[in-house]
Structures are given as structure tokens and as C-alpha cells.
C-alpha positions as CSV (number, residue, x, y, z in Angstrom):
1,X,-48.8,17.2,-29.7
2,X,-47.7,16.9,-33.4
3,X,-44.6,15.3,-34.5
4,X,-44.0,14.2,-30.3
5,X,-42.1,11.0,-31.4
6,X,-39.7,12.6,-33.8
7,X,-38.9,15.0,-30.9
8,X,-38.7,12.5,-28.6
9,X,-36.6,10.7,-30.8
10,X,-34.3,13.1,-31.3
11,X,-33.9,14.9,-27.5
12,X,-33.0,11.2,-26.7
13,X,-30.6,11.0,-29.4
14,X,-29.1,14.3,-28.5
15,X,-28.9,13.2,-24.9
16,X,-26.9,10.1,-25.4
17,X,-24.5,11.8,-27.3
18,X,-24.1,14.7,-24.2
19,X,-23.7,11.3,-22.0
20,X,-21.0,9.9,-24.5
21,X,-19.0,13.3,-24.7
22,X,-19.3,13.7,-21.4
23,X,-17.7,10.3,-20.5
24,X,-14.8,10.5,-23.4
25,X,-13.7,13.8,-21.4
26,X,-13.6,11.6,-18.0
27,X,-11.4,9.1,-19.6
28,X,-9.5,11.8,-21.2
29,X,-8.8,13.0,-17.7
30,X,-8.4,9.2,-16.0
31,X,-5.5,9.1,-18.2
32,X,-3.7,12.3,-17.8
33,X,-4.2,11.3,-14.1
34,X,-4.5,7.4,-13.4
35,X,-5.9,7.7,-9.9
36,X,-8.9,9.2,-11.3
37,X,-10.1,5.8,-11.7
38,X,-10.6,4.8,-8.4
39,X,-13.3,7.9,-8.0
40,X,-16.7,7.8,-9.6
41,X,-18.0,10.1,-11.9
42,X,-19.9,12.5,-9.5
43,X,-16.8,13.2,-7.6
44,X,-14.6,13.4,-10.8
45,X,-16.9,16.0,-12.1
46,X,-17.0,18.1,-8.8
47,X,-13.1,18.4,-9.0
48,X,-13.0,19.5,-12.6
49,X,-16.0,22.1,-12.2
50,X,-14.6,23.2,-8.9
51,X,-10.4,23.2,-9.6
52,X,-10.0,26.8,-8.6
53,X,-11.3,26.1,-5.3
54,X,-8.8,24.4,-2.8
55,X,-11.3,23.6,0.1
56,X,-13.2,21.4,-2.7
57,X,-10.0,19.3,-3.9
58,X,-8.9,18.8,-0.3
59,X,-11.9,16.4,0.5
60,X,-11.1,14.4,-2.2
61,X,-7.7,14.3,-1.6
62,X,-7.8,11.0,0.8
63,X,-9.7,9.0,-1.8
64,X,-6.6,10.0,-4.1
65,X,-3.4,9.2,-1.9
66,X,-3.1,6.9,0.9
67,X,-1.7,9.2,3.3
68,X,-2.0,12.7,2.4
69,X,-5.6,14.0,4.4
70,X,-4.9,17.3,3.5
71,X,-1.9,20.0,1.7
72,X,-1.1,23.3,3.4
73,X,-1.3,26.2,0.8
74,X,0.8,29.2,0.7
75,X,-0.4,32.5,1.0
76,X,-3.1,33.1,-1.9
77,X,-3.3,29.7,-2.5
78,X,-0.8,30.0,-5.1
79,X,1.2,26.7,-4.5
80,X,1.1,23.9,-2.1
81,X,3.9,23.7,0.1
82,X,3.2,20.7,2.5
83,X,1.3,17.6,2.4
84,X,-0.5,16.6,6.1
85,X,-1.5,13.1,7.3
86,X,-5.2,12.7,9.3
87,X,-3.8,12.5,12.3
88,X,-2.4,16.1,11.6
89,X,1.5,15.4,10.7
90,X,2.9,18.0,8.5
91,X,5.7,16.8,5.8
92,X,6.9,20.1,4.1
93,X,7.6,19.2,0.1
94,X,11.1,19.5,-1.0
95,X,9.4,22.0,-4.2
96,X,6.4,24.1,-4.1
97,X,3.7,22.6,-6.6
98,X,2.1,25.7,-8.2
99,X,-1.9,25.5,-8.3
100,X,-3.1,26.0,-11.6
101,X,-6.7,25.4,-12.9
102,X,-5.6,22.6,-15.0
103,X,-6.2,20.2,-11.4
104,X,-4.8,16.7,-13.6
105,X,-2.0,19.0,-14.0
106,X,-1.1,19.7,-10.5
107,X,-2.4,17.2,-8.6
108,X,0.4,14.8,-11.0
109,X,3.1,17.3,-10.0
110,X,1.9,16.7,-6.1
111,X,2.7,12.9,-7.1
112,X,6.1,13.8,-8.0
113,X,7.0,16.0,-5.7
114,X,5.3,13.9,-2.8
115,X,7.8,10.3,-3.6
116,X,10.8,13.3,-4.4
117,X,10.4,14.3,-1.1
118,X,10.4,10.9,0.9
119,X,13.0,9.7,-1.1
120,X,15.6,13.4,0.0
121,X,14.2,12.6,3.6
122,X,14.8,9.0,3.7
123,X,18.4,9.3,2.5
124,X,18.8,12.0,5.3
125,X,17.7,9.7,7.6
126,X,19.3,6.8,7.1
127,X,22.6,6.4,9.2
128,X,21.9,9.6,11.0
129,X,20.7,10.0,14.9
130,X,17.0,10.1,14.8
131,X,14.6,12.6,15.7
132,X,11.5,11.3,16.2
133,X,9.6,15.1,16.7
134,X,10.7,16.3,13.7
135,X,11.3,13.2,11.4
136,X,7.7,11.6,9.1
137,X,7.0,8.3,11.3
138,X,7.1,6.7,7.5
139,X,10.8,7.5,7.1
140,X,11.8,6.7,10.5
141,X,10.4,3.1,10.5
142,X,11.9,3.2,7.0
143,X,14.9,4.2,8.0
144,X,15.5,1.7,11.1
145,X,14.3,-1.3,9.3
146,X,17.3,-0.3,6.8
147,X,19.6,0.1,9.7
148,X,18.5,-3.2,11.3
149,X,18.6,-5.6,7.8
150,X,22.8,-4.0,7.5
151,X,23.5,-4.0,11.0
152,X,21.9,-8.2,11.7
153,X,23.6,-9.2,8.7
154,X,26.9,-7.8,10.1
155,X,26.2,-9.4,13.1
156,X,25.1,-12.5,11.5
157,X,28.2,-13.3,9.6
158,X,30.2,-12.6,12.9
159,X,28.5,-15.4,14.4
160,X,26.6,-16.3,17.8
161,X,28.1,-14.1,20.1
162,X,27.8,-11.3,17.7
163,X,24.1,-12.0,17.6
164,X,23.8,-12.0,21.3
165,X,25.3,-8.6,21.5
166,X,23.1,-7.3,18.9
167,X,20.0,-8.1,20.6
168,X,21.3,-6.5,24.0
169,X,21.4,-3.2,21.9
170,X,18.0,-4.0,20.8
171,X,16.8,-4.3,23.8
172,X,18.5,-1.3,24.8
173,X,16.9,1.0,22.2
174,X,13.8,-0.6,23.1
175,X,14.1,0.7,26.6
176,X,14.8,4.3,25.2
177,X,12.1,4.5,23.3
178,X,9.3,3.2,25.8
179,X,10.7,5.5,28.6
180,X,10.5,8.5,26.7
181,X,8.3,11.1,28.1
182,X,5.9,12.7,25.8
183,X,2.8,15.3,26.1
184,X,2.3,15.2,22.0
185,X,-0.3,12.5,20.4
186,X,1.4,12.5,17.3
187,X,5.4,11.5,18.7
188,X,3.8,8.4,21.0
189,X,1.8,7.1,17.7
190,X,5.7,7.6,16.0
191,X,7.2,5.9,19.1
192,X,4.4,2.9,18.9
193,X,5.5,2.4,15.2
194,X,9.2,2.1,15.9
195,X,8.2,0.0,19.0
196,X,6.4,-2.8,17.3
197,X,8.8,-2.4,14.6
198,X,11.7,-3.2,17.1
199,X,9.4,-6.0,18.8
200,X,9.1,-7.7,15.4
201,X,13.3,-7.3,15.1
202,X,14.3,-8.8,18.6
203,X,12.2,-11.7,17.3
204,X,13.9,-12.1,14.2
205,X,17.3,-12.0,16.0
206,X,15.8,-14.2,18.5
207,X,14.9,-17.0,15.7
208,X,18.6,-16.4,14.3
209,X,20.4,-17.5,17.6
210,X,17.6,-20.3,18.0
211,X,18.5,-21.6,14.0
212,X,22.2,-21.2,14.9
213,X,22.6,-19.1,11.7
214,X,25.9,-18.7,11.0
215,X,25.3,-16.7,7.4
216,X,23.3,-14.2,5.7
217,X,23.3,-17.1,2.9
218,X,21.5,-19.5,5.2
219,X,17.5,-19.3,4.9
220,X,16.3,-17.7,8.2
221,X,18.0,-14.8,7.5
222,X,16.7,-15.0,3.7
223,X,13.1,-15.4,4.5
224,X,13.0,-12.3,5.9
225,X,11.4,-8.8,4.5
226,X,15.0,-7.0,4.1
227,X,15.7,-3.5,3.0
228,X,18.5,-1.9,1.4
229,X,19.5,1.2,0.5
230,X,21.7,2.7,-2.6
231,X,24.4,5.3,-2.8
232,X,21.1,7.4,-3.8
233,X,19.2,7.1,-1.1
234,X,16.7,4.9,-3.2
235,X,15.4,1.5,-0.7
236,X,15.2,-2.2,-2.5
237,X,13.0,-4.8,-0.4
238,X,14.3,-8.2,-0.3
239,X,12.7,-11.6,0.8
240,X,14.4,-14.9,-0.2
241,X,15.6,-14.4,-3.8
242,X,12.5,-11.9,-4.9
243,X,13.4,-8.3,-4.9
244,X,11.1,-4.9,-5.0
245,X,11.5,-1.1,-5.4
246,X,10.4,0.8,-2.7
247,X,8.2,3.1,-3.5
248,X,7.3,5.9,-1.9
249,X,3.9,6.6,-1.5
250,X,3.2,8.5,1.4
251,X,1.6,6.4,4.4
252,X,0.8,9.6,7.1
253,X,0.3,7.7,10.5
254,X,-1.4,4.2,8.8
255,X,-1.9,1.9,12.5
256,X,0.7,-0.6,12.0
257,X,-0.1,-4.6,11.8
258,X,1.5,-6.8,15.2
259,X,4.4,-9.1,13.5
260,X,3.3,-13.1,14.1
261,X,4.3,-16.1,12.2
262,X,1.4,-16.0,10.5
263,X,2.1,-12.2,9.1
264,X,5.5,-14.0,8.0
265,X,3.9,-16.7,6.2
266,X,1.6,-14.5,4.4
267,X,4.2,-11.9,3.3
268,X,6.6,-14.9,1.8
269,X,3.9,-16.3,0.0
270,X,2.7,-12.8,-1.1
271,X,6.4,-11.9,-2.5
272,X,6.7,-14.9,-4.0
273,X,4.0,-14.8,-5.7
274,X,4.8,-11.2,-6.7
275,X,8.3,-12.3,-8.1
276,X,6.6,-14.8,-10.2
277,X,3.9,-12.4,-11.5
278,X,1.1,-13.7,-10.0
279,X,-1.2,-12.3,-7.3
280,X,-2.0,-13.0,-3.8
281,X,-5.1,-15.2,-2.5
282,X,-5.1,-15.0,1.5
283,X,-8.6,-16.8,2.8
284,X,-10.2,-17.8,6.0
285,X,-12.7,-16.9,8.0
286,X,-13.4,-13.4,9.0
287,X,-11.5,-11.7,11.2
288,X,-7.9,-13.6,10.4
289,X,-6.1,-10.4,9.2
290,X,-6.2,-11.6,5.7
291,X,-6.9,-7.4,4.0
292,X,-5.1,-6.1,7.1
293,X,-1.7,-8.4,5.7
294,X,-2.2,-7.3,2.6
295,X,-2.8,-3.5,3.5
296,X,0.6,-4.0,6.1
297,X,3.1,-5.5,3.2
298,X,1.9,-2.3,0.8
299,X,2.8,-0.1,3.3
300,X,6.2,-1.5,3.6
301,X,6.6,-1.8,-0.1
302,X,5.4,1.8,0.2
303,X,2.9,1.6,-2.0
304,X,-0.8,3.2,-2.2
305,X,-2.8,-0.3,-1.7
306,X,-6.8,0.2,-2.2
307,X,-9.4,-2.1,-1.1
308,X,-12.5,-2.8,-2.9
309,X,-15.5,-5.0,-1.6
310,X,-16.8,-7.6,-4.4
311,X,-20.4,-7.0,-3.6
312,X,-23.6,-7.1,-6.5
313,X,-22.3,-3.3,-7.8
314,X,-18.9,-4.4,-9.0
315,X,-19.3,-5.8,-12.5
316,X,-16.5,-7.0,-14.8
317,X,-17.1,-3.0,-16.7
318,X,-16.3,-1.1,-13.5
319,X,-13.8,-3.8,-12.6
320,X,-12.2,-3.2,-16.0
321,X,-11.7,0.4,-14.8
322,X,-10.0,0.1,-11.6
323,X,-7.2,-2.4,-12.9
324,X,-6.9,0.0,-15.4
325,X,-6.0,2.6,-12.7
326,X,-3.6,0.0,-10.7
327,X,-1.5,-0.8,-13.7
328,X,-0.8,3.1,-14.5
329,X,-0.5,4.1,-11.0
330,X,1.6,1.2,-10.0
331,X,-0.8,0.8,-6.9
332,X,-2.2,-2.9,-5.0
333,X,-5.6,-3.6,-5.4
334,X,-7.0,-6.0,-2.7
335,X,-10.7,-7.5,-3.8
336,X,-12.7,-8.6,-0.3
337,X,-14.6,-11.7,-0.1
338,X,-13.8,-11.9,-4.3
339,X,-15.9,-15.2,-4.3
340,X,-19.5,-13.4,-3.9
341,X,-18.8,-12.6,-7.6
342,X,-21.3,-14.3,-10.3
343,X,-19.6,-17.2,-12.2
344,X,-20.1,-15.1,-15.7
345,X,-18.0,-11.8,-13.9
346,X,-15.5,-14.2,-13.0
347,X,-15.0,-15.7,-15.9
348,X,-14.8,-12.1,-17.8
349,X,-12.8,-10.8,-15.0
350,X,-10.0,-13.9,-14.9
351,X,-8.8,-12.7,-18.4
352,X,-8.5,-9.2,-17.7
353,X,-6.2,-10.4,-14.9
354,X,-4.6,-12.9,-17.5
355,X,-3.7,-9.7,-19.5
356,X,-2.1,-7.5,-16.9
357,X,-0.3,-10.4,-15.0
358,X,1.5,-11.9,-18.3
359,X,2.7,-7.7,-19.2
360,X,3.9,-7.7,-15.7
361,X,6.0,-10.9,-16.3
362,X,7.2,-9.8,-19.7
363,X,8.1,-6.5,-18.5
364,X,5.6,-5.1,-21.0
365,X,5.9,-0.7,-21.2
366,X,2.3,-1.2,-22.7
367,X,-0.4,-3.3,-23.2
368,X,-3.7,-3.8,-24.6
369,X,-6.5,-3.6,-21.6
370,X,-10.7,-2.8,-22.2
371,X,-9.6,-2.2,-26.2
372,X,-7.1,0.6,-25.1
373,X,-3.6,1.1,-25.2
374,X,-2.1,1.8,-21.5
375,X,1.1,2.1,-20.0
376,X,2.2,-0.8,-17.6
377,X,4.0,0.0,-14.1
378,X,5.3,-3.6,-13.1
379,X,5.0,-2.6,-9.1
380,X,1.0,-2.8,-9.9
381,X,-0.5,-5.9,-7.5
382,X,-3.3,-7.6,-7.6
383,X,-4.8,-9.7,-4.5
384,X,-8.2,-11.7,-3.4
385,X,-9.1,-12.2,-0.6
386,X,-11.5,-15.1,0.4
387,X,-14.2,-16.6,3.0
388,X,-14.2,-20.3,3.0
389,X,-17.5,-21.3,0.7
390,X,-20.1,-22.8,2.6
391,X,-19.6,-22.9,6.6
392,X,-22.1,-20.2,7.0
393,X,-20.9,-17.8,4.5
394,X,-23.6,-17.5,2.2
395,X,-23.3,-16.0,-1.5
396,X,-19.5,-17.5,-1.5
397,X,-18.7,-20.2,-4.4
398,X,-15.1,-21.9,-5.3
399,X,-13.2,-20.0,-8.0
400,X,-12.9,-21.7,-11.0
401,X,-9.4,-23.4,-12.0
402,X,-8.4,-20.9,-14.9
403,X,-8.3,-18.3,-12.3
404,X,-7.1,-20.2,-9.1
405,X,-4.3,-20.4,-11.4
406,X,-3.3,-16.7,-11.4
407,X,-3.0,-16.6,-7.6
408,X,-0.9,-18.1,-5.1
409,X,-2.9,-18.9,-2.1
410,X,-2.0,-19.0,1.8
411,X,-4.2,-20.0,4.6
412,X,-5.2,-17.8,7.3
413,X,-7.1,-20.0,9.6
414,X,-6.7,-18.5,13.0
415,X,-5.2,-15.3,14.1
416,X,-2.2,-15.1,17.1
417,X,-4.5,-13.3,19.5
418,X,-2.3,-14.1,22.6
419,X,1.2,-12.6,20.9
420,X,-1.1,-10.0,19.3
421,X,-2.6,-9.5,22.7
422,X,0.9,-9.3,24.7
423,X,2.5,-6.5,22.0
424,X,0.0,-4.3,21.8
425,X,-0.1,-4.3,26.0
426,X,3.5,-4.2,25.9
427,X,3.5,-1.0,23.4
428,X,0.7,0.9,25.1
429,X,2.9,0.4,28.7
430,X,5.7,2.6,28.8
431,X,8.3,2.5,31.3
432,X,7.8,-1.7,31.6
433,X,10.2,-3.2,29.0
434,X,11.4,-6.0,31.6
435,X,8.2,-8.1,29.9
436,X,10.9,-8.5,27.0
């Protein structure tokens, strides 16, 4: 065939330059809508071809939001008018987000309108009688652990017998809630929540009275995960002197972790670490609850938490991408068994976490990340978790010091199986709270 390599030359030419075009317009739309980047390309591309077809964009919608499974449409499709969890809980939006067939557009105002909406429900909610049928199970537990921080430091400041009361009215509740009667799936997974939840309480109440804490100065009561609320509505989290913005990332029905002094130890070490501008570094064996911890303290923080496994197809290029979606989306990013990385990724990989932790710290609106300009949302997190190395955990090897250094580590040897054990039996028995 005459002139074959100048035609092969140039097809090749012509097809790298389709492949470059084609990824400049999938970072063009990564940016107008920052959870893009936790989606690869061939799903990306099936969204943007297919944006005037609902069923499409409601498969992908659970790889884009932690909670929402699917949106109900009104009729024609033209706007969405609720957002539904996978076990099937409906949460009507505040606003109607019109469909258009620009889907960056709309899914970003379905953001919006999703954290608008928890945030008018939650300051509903909050100081009002509950009802657990009609109420989200995210802005009940929300809303009790609100009422619970006010009410125990009342209680607190008024001294032992004040305590002693409170945790007869706990005890109380507790009997309401497992001796209601229910034929619905969907109110006994609310009523579990809210059960553990008030387990984990009586506890801290318990530990209180034990201390003989006498203020809400004194450090029992400051070690704990607290939550206020404004004049607005809007919830802050407190533990010791680090403090966080809820925020409001819809959770649907997420199974909820069993409280232990171990959870506790984690979660003050996590928002600590946090308050400092460093990341997280639970390790231990398998099996300790070190991703579930992680995964349990986003959901409190209300935050969309993603976890990626650190096997041989993350490399420092694709790792470059995803922080570059958690610090525009504000979301936690928790990297399993991060020690099976090669030496040479971790080396590359410890300065882009330099970067993004030191624009956190500073408060940065915008940094400098890949050789592009993005903006910074300080709630962004990032966390490892480990295997010891050795001990039959093959492919594992110590991090190296420069980036031990940008995490604060806890141990997570063993797991409370018998407390875990005893809850769980406790919240799947209704009617039997003398246990307590």
C-alpha cells in the first residue's frame, strides 16, 4: 500500500488528538460538577450522551451522593421533586429542581437543594415532638443528639442528682421506643437508629455520674462528640476544643456503628487530628472497625465519606484526581490497606496530601493541585487506613516518615465484640428494655 506510514502516521496523530479533546471536555465537566471525579470515564460519558434520559442518570445517582438511591420525577419528567434512600424512604425537596439537558447543571442544583432541605427539616425538628413515620431517620437522630448534648449539659451543671434524673428519662424514652408496635420496615430501621443512638447516650450519662462531673468545663463531658444548634437551624459538632460544621449530606438509612470505647477513642483522635489539619491513620488487623469508624464519624459530621481500596490500579495520576474531587466537594476520602502502595506512589502521593493539608490549615479559598487552580472546601478529609506490615499481611510495607507525619494515628487492635454483641441483641428485642 503506498504512502501506509504517512497514513498511519497521521490516523494516529488525529486519534490522539480526539483522545485529548475528549478528555479536556471531561475535566471541563469534573469541574462544573466536582463529584464527577469519583466516576470513571465510561460512566461520565454515558451520563452526558444520555442526560435527557432520567432512567440512565438514576443508576448513577448512588455513585454520586451517599444517600440518595434514586429522585422521584414529576409528571413529564420536568423537575425532580424528591430524593429516595435504597431502603425506599422518600424525603420530598423543599424546591423543585427543573431537568434540563445541561445534567452538570441540575444535578449541582439537586446538591443545593438536597443540604436546603435537611437543613428547613432539621430546624423543624429540633425541640419539637417527634414523628418518627413521617420525619428522615437522618434528621431525627440529628435532632435528638442535639436535644441530648443541651439537655446533659443542663443536667450536668445542676449536679449529681440532676444527672440521675436525666438518665431515668432516658431510660424512659428508651422504653417507648422499643415497645412500639410497628408493621413498616422502614420505621423499625428509624427506631433501631434512635435506639442505639440512646444506648450510646445512657452510657455517656452513665460515665458522667461515675466521673462525678460536676461541669460541662470538666473533660468527660468535653471529650464527647456534641452538637449544637443556631438561631438558624444550622448544627456545629463539638469534641474537646475542636469544632465542625455540619454538613448536610443526605445519609438515606446508612446501618449505624454500635458506640464502644474504642469508637470513642477513634473519633477523638480523628477530630483532633482534623482540628489540626492533618488526617486520620486508624490500623490493625482486619476486621477492627477501622473504615467502618471512619464511615460512622462522616455520617455524623454529615458528610458524603467515599472509600477507595489502594490496590495495583490506583496510581499517584488517578489518585491526583480523586483528592481533586474531595477538596471541591468538601467530602472524606478513606484509602484501605493504603500501605500495599509502591514506595515511588507514596512518595508522589505524600506531597499531594502536603498541598491540600497546609490550604486546609491556612484556610486557603484556592490552591494549586495537579498544575491547576481549584477551589478549597476546608470540611474536605483525608484518612488511611492500615494492616499491620508483616504478620501475615503480605504486599503491606511501613509508610515512610514524611508522610506518617501528615496523619495522626490510633490503634485499633481488637474490636468490643461482647458490648457490640449485647446492643445489637438488645436493639433487635423489643419489648425487653429491663437488660438496661
Amino acid at each position: 500500500m503506498p504512502q501506509l506510514v504517512e497514513t498511519l502516521t497521521s490516523l494516529l496523530d488525529q486519534l490522539e488528538r480526539c483522545q485529548k479533546a475528549l478528555s479536556d471536555f471531561l475535566e471541563q465537566k469534573r469541574k462544573a460538577f466536582p463529584r464527577f471525579y469519583f466516576i470513571g470515564d465510561d460512566d461520565l460519558l454515558e451520563i452526558l450522551g444520555q442526560a435527557k434520559n432520567p432512567a440512565v442518570i438514576q443508576s448513577h445517582l448512588k455513585k454520586l451522593f451517599a444517600g440518595i438511591f434514586s429522585v422521584q420525577f414529576s409528571e413529564g419528567d420536568a423537575s425532580i421533586i424528591a430524593m429516595c434512600s435504597l431502603e425506599g424512604e422518600v424525603v420530598p425537596l423543599a424546591e423543585p429542581v427543573p431537568v434540563s439537558d445541561t445534567v452538570e447543571v441540575w444535578l449541582a442544583l439537586l446538591n443545593t437543594q438536597m443540604r436546603a432541605t435537611l437543613v428547613q427539616l432539621v430546624a423543624n425538628t429540633i425541640g419539637s415532638r417527634l414523628n418518627i413515620a413521617a420525619t428522615p431517620s437522618q434528621v431525627l437522630d440529628l435532632a435528638e443528639r442535639v436535644t441530648f448534648t443541651r439537655q446533659c449539659e443542663e443536667a450536668v451543671n445542676r449536679g449529681r442528682p440532676a444527672l440521675e434524673k436525666f438518665k431515668g428519662e432516658l431510660l424512659e424514652r428508651l422504653g417507648q421506643y422499643t415497645s412500639l408496635e410497628t408493621d413498616e420496615p422502614l420505621v423499625t430501621l428509624k427506631v433501631k437508629a434512635l435506639v442505639l443512638d440512646l444506648i450510646h447516650h445512657m452510657d455517656v450519662v452513665d460515665q458522667l455520674i461515675a466521673a462525678g462531673t460536676s461541669s460541662a468545663g470538666e473533660w468527660q463531658w468535653r471529650k464527647q462528640l456534641r452538637f449544637g444548634a443556631g438561631a438558624d437551624g444550622k448544627v456545629t459538632i463539638h469534641m474537646v476544643s475542636a469544632s465542625f460544621d455540619y454538613t448536610y449530606e443526605y445519609q438515606g438509612n446508612a446501618p449505624k456503628l454500635v458506640h464502644t470505647p474504642l469508637t470513642d477513642k477513634c473519633y477523638l483522635t480523628l477530630t483532633q487530628a482534623m482540628f489540626m489539619g492533618y488526617g486520620g491513620n486508624p490500623y490493625g488487623p482486619a476486621g477492627t472497625g477501622k473504615t467502618e469508624s471512619v464511615k460512622a464519624l462522616g455520617g455524623a459530621f454529615g458528610r458524603q465519606v467515599l472509600v477507595f481500596n489502594c490496590d495495583e490500579g490506583i496510581d499517584s495520576k488517578s489518585m491526583g484526581r480523586i483528592f481533586m474531587g474531595l477538596v471541591k466537594c468538601g467530602a472524606w476520602g478513606c484509602f484501605d490497606e493504603f500501605n500495599r502502595l509502591l514506595p515511588d506512589q507514596l512518595s508522589e502521593i505524600s506531597q499531594q496530601i502536603q498541598v491540600i493539608q497546609a490550604a486546609i490549615k491556612a484556610r486557603q479559598p484556592r490552591m494549586e493541585l495537579e498544575g491547576t487552580t481549584t477551589e478549597v472546601d476546608a470540611n474536605a478529609g483525608i484518612f488511611v487506613t492500615m494492616n499491620p506490615a508483616g504478620k501475615g499481611y503480605g504486599g503491606r510495607s511501613k509508610l515512610p516518615d514524611n508522610l506518617k507525619a501528615l496523619f495522626r494515628a490510633v490503634a485499633m487492635s481488637a474490636p468490643n465484640n461482647e458490648m457490640i454483641a449485647e446492643v445489637r441483641l438488645l436493639v433487635t428485642a423489643p419489648h425487653h428494655t429491663s437488660h438496661t
